[in-house]
C-alpha positions as CSV (number, residue, x, y, z in Angstrom):
1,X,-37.0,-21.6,-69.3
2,X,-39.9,-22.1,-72.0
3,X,-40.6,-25.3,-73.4
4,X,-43.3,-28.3,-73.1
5,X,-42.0,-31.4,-74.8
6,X,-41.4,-34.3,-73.4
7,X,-37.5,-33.7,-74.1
8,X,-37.4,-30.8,-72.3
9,X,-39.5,-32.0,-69.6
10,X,-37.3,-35.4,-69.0
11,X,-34.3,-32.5,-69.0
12,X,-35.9,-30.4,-66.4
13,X,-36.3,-33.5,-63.9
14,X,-32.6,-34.8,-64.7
15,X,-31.7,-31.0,-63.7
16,X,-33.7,-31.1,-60.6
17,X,-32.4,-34.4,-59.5
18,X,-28.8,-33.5,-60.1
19,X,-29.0,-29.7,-59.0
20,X,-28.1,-30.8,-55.3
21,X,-24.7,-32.4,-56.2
22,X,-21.8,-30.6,-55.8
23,X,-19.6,-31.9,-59.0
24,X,-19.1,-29.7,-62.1
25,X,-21.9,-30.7,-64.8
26,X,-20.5,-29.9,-68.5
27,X,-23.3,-29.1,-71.1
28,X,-22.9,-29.9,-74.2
29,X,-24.9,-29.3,-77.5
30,X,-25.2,-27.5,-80.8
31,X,-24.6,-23.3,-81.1
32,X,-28.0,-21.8,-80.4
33,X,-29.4,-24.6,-78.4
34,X,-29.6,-22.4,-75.3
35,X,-27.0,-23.6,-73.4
36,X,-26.8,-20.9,-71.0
């Protein structure tokens, strides 16, 4: 992933924290936000 703001930063963390849980995650957001 490629970014440095503070945004995306805070979002990388949240991700981290959560990316041990087993529940589905949706992901939401605009077309062309990366969503991936």
């Amino acid at each position: 992933m490629i970014g440095q703001s503070k945004n995306f930063m805070g979002i990388l963390k949240l991700i981290e924290k959560i990316s041990h849980c087993i529940t589905p995650v949706l992901i939401e957001g605009e077309t062309g936000t990366g969503k991936e």
